[in-house]
C-alpha positions as CSV (number, residue, x, y, z in Angstrom):
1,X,335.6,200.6,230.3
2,X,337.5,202.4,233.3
3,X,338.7,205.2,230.8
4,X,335.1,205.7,229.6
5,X,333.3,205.7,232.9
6,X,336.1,208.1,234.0
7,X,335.4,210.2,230.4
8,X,331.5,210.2,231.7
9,X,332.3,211.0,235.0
10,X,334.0,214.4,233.3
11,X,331.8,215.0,231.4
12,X,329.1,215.0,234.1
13,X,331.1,217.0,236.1
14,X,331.7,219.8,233.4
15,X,327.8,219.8,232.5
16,X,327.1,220.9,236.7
17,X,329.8,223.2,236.8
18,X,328.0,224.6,233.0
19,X,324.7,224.7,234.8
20,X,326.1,226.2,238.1
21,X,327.8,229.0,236.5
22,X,324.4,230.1,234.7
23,X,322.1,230.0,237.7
24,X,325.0,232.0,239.4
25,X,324.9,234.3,236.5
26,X,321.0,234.6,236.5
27,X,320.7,235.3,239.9
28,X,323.5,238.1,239.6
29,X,321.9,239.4,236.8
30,X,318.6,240.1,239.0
31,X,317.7,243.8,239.4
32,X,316.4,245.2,242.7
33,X,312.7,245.0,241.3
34,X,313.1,241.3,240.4
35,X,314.4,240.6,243.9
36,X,311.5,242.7,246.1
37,X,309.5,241.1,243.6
38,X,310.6,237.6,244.3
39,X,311.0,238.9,248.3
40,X,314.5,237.1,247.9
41,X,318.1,238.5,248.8
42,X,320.7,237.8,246.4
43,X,323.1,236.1,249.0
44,X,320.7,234.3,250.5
45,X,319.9,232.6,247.2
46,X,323.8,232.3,246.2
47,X,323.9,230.7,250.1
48,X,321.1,228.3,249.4
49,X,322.7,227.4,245.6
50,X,326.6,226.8,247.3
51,X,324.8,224.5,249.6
52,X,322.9,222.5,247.3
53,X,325.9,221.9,244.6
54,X,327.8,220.9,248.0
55,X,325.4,218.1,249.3
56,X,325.3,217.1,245.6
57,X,329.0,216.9,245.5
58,X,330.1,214.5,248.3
59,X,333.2,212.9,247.7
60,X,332.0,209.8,249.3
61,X,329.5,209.2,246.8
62,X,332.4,210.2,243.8
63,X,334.8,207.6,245.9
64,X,332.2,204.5,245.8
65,X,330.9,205.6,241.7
66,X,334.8,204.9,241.4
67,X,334.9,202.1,243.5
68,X,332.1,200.4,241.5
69,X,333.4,201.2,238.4
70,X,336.9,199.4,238.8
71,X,335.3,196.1,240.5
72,X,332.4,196.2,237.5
73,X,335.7,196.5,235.3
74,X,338.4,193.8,236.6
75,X,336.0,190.9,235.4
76,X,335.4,192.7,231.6
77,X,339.1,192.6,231.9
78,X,339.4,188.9,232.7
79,X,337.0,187.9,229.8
80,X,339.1,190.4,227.5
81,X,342.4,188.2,228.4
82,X,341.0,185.1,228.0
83,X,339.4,185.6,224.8
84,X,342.6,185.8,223.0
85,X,343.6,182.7,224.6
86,X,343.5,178.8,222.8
87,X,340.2,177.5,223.7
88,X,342.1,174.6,225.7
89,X,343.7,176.9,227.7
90,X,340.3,177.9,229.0
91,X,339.3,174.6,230.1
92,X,339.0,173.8,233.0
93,X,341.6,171.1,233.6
94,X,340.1,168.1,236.3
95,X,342.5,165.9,237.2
């Protein structure tokens, strides 16, 4: 479970950086006329695209996704273990 919400979490990651790198390349790829005709300046658009893949970014959010992921996986763990335990051993023994 860890492993595949860490393989998602990749994947995710590689998909933005896809999708980054071609907006980057678009914008690059704009010739003078498209940019007085858009009344735009190709740094302040880079500016305002670096900004918003930042705030999209935050390391806070990446540590609690993490976070979330290990406590929603330590319990999937615990039923994986005691399923290959005797049924008696899952009992619960009152005395």
């Amino acid at each position: 479970m860890f492993l595949a919400a860490l393989v998602a979490k990749l994947n995710d990651h590689l998909v933005k950086r896809r999708l980054y790198k071609s907006k980057v390349a678009e914008i690059m790829s704009l010739s003078a006329d498209d940019l007085a005709d858009l009344r735009a300046d190709r740094g302040e658009m880079l500016r305002y695209l670096r900004q918003a893949r930042k705030r999209l970014s935050s390391p806070w959010a990446s540590l609690a996704a993490l976070v979330l992921a290990v406590l929603w996986t330590l319990p999937t763990f615990g039923l994986l273990v005691s399923s290959f335990r005797p049924e008696r051993a899952n009992a619960l023994v009152v005395e």
